[in-house]
MARLOTI-333093 format. One record per residue: residue number from 0; residue in three letters; z negated, y, x negated of N, C-alpha, C, O in turn. Coordinates in Angstrom, 1 decimal, padded with zeros to 4 digits, always signed. Atoms other than C-alpha are relative to their C-alpha. Layout:
// MARLOTI-333093
{rec NUM, ala, {Z, Y, X}, {Z, Y, X}, {Z, Y, X}, {Z, Y, X}} ...
This chain:
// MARLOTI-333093
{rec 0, unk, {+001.0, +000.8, +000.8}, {-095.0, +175.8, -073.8}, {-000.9, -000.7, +001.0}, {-001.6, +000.0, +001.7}} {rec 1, unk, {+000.9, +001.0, -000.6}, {-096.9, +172.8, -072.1}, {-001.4, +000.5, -000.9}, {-001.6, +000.8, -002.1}} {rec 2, unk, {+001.2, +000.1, +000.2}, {-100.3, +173.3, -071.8}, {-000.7, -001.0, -000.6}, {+000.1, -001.7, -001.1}} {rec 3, unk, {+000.9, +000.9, +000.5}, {-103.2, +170.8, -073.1}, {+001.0, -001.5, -000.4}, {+000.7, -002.6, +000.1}} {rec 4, unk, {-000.5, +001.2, +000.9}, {-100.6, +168.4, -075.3}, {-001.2, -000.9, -000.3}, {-002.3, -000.4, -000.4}} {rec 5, unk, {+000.6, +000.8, +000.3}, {-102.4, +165.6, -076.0}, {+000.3, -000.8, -001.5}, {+001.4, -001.2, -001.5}} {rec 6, unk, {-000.5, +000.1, +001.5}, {-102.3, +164.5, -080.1}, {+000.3, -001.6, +000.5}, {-000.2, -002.3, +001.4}} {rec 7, unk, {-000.3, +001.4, +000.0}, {-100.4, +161.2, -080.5}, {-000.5, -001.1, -000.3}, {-000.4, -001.1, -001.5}} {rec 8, unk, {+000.5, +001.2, +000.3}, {-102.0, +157.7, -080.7}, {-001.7, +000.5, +000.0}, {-002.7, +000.1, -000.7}} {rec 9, unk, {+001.2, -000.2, -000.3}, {-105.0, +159.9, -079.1}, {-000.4, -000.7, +001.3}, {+000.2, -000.6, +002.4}} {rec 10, unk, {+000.2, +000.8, -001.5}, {-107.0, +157.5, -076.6}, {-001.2, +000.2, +000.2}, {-002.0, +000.3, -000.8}} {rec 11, unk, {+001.4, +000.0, -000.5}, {-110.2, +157.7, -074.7}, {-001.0, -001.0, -000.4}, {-000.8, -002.2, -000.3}} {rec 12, unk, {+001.5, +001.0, +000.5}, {-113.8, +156.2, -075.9}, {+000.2, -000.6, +001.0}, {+000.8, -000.4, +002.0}} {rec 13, unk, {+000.9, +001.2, -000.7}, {-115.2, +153.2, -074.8}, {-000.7, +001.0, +001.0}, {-000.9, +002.0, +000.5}} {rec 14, unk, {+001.0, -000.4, -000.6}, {-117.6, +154.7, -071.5}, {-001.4, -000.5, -000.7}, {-001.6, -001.5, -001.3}} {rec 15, unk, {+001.5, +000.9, +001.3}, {-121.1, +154.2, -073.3}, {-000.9, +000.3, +001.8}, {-000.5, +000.4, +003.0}} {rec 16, unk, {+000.9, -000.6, -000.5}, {-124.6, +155.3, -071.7}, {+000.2, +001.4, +001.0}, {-000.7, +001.4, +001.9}} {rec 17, unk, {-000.4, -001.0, -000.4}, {-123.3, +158.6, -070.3}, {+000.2, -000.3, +001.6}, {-000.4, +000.2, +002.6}} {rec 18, unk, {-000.5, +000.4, -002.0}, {-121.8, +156.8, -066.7}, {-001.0, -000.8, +000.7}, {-001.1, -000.9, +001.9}} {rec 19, unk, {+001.3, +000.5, -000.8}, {-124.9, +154.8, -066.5}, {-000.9, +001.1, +000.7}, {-001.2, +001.2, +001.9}} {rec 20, unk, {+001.2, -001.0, -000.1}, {-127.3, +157.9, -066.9}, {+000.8, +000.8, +001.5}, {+000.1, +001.3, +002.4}} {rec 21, unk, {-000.6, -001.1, -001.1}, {-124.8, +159.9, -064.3}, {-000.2, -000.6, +001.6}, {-000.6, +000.0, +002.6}} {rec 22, unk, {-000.1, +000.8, -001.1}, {-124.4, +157.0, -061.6}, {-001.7, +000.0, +000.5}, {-002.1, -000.4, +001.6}} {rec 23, unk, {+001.5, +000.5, -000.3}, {-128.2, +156.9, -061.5}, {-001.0, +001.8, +000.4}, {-002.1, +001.9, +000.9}} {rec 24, unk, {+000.5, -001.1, +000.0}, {-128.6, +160.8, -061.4}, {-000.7, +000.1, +001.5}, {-001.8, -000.3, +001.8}} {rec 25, unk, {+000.3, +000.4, -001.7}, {-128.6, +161.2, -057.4}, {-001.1, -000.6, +000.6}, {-001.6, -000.3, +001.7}} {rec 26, unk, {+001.1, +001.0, -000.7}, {-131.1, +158.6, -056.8}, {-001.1, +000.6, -000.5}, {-002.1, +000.6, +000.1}} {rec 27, unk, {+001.1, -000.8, +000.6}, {-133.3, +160.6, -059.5}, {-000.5, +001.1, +001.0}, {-001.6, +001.3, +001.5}} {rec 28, unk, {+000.6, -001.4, -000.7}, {-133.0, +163.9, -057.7}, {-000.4, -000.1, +001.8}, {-001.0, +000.7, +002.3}} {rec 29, unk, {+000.5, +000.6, -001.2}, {-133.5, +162.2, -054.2}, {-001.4, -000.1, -000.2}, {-002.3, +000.8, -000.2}} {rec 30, unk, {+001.3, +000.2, +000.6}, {-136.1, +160.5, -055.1}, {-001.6, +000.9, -000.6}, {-002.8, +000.7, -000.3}} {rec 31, unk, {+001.1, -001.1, +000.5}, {-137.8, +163.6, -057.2}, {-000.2, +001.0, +000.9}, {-001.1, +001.9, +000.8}} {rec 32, unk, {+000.6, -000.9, -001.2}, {-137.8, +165.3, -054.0}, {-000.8, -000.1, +001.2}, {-001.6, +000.5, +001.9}} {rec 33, unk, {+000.8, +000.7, -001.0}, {-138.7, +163.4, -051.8}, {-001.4, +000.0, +000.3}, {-002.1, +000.4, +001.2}} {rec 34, unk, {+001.7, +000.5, +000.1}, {-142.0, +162.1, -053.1}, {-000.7, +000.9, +000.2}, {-001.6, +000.7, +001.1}} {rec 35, unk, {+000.6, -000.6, -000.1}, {-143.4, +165.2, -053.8}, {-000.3, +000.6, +001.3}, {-001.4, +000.9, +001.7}} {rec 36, unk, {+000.2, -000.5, -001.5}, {-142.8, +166.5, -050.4}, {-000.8, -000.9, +001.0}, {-001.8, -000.6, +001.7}} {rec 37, unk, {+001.1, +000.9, -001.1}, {-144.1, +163.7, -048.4}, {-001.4, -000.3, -000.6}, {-002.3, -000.6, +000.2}} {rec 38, unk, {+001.3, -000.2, +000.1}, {-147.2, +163.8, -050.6}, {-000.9, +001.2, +000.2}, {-002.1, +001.3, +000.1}} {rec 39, unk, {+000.8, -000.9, +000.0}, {-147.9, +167.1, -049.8}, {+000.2, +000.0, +002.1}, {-000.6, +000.7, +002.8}} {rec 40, unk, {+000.4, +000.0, -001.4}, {-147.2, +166.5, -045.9}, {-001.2, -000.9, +000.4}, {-002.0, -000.6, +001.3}} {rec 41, unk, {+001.0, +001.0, +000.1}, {-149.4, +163.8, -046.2}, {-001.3, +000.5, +000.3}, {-002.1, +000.4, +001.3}} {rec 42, unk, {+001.1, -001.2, +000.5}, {-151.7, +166.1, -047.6}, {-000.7, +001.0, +001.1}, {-001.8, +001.5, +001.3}} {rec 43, unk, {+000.1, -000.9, -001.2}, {-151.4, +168.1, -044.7}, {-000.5, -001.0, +001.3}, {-001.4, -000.8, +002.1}} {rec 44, unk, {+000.7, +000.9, -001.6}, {-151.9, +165.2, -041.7}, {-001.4, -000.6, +000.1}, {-002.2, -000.7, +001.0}} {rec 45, unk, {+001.0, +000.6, +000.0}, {-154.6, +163.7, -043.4}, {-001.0, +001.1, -001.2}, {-001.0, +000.9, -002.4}} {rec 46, unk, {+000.4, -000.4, +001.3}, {-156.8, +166.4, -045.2}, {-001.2, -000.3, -000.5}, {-001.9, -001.1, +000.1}} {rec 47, unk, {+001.5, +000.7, +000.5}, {-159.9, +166.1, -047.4}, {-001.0, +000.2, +001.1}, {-000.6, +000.5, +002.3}} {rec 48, unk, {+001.0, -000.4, -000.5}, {-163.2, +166.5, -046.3}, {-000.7, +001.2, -000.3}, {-000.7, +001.3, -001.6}} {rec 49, unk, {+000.7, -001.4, +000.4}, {-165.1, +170.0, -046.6}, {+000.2, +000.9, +000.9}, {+000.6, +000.5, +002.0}} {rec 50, unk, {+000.5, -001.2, -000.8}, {-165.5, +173.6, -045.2}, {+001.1, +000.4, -000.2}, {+001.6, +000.5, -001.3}} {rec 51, unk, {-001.3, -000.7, +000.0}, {-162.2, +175.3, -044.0}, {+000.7, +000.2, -001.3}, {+001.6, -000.4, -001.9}} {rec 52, unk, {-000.4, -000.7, +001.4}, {-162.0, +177.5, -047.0}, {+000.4, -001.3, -001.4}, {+001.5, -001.1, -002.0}} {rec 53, unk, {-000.4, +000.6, +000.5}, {-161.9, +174.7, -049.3}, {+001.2, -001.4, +000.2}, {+001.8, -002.1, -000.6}} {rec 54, unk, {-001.3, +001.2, -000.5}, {-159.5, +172.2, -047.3}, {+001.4, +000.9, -000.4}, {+002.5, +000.6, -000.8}} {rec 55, unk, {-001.6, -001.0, +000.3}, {-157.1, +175.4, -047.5}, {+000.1, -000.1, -001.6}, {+001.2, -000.7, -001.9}} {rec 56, unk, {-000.1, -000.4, +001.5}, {-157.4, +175.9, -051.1}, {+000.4, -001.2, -000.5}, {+001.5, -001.3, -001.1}} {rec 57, unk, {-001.3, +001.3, +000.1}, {-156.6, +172.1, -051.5}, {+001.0, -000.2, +000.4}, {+001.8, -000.7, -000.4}} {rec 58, unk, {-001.6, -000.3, -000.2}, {-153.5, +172.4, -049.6}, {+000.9, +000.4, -000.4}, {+002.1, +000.0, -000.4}} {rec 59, unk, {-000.9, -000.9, +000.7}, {-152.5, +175.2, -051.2}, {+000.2, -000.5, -001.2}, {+001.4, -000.5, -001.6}} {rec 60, unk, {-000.7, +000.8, +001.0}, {-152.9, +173.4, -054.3}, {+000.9, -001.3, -000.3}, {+001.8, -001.4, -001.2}} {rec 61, unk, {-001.3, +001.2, -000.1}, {-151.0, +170.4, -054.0}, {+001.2, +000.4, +000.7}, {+002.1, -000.3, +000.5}} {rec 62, unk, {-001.8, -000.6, -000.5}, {-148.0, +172.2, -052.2}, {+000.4, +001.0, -001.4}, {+001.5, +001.1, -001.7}} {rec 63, unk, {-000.4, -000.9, +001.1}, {-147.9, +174.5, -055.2}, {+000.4, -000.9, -001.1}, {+001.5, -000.6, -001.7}} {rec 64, unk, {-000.5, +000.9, +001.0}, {-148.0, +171.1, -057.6}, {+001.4, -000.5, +000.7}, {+002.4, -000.4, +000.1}} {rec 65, unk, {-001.5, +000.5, -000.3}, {-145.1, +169.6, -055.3}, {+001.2, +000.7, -000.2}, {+002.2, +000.2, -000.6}} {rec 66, unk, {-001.2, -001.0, +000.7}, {-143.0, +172.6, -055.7}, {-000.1, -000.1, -001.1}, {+000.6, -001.1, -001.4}} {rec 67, unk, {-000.3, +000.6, +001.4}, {-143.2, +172.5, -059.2}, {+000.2, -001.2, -000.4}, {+000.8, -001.2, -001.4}} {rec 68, unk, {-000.5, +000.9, +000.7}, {-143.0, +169.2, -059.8}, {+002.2, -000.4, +000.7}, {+003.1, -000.8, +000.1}} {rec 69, unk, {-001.5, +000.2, +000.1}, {-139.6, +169.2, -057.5}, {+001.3, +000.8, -001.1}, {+002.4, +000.4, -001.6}} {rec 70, unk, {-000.7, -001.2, +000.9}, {-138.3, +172.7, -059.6}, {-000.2, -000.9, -001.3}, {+000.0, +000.1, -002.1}} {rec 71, unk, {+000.5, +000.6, +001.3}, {-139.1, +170.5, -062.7}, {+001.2, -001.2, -000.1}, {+002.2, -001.3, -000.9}} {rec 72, unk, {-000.8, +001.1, -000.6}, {-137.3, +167.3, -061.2}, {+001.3, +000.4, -000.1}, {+001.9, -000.1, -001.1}} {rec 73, unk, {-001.0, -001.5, -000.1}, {-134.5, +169.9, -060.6}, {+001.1, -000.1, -000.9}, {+002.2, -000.7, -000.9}} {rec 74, unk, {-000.2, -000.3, +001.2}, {-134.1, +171.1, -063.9}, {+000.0, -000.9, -001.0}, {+000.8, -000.8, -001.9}} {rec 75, unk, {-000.3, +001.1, +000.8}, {-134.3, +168.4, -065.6}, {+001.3, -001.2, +000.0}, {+001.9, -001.8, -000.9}} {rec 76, unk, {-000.9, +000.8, -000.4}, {-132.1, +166.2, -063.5}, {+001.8, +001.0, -000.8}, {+002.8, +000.6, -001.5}} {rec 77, unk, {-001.3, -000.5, +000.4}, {-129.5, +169.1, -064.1}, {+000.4, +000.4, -001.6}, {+001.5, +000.5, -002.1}} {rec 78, unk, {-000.3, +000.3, +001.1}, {-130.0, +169.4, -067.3}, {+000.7, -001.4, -000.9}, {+001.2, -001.3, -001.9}} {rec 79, unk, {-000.5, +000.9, +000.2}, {-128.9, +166.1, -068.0}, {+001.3, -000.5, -000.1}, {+002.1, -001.0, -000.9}} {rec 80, unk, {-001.3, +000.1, -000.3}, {-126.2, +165.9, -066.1}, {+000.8, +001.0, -000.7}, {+002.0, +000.7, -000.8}} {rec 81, unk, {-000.9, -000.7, +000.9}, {-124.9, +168.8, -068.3}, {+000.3, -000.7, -001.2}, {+001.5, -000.7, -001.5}} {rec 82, unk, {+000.1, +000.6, +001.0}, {-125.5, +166.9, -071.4}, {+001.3, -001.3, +000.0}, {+002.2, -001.4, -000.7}} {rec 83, unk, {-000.9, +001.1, +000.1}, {-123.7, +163.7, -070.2}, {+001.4, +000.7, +000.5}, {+002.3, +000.4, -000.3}} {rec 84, unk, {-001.4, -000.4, +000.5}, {-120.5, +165.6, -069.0}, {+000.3, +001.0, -001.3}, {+001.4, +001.5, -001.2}} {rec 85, unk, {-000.6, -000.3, +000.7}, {-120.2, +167.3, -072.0}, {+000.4, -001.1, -001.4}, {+001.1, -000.8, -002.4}} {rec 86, unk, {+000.0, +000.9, +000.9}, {-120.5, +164.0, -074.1}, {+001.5, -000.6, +001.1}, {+002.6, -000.5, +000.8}} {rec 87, unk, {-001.6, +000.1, -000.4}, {-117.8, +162.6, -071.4}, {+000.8, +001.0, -000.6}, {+001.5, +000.6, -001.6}} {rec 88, unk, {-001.4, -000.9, +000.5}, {-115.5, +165.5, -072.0}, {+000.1, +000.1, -001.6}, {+001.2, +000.3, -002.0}} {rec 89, unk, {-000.2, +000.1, +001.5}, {-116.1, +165.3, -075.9}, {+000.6, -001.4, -000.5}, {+001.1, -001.6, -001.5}} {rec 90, unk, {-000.7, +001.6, +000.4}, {-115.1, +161.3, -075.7}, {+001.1, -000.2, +000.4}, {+001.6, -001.2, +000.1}} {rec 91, unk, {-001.8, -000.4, -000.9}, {-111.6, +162.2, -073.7}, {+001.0, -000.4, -001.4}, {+000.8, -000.9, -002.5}} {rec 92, unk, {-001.1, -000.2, +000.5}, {-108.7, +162.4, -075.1}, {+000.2, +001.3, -001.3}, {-000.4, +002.4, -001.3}} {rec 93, unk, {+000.2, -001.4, +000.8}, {-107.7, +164.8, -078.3}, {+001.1, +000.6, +000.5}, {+002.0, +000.1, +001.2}} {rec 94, unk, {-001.6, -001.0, -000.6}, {-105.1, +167.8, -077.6}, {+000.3, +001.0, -001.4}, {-000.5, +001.3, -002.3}} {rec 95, unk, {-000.7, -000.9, +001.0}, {-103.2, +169.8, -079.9}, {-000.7, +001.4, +000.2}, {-001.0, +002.1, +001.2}} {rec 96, unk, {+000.6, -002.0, -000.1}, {-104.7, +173.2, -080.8}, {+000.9, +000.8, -000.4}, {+002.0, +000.2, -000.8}} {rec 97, unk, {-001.0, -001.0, -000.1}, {-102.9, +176.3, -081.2}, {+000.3, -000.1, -001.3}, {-000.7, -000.2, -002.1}} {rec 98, unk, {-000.4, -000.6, +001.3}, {-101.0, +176.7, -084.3}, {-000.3, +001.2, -001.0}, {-000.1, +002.4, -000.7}} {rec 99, unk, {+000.7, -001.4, +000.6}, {-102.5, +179.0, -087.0}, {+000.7, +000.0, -001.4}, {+000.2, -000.5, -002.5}} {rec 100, unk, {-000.6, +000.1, +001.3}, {-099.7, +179.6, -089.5}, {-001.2, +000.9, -001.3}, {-001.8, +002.0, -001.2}} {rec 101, unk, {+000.5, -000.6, +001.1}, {-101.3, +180.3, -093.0}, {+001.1, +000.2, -000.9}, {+001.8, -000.6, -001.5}} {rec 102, unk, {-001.2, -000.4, +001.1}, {-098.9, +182.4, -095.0}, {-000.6, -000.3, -001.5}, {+000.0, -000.8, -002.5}} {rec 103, unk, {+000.1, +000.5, +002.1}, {-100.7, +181.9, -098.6}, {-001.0, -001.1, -000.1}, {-002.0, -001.0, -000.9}} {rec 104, unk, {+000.8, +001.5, -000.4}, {-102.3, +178.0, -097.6}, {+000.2, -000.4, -001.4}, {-000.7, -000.3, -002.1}} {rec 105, unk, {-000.7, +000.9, +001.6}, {-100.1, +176.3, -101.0}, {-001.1, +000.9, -000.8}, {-002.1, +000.3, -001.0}} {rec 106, unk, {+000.9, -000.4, +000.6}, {-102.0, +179.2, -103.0}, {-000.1, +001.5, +000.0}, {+000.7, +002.4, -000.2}} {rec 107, unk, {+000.4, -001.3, +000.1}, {-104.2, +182.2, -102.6}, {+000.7, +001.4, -000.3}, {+001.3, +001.5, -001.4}} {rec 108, unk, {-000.6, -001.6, +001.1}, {-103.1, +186.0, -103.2}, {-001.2, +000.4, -000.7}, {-002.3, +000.4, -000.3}} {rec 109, unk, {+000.9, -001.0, +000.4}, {-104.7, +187.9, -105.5}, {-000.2, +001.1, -000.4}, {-001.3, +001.6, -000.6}} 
C-alpha cells in the first residue's frame, strides 16, 4: 500500500499571506533581539545619574525589561510561525484517508 495517495484533480492553493508573514519572520526575531539588547548595553556604557544603589537598581531594571521583552519577541515570533505552517500544510494537496468500511451505511440495524 502507497503511502500519502493524493485524491485526484487535488491541487495546491494559491500561496496567500502565510509566505509573506514567514519570509519576514527572521528579520522580526533579529531585530526583536537585537534592540532590546543594545538598549540595555547602552544602558550599561552610559548610566543615569544618582547614588550607586540607585544606578544599580536602574540596570537591573531595564536588563530585566530587555529579557522579557526578547522572551516575548520569542514567543510570539514562534508562535506565528506555527500558525502559518499549519495554514501552509492545510492549503497542500488532499490525500486519501484510510478506508472505514461501514457494514450497515445503506441502513441501520436495529
Amino acid at each position: 500500500m502507497k503511502l500519502l495517495r493524493k485524491l485526484p484533480n487535488s491541487v495546491r492553493e494559491v500561496p496567500g499571506l502565510e509566505w509573506a508573514i514567514l519570509k519576514k519572520l527572521p528579520l522580526t526575531l533579529l531585530l526583536g533581539t537585537i534592540f532590546p539588547l543594545v538598549i540595555s548595553l547602552v544602558n550599561r556604557w552610559i548610566p543615569p545619574e544618582g547614588t550607586a544603589v540607585q544606578i544599580a537598581k536602574h540596570i537591573n531594571f531595564v536588563d530585566i525589561i530587555s529579557i522579557a521583552t526578547v522572551i516575548t519577541v520569542w514567543t510570539a515570533v514562534f508562535t506565528v510561525a506555527i500558525g502559518c505552517f499549519v495554514v501552509v500544510v492545510m492549503k497542500g494537496p488532499g490525500y486519501v484517508a484510510d478506508a472505514y468500511e461501514l457494514v450497515d451505511a445503506e441502513r441501520p440495524k436495529l
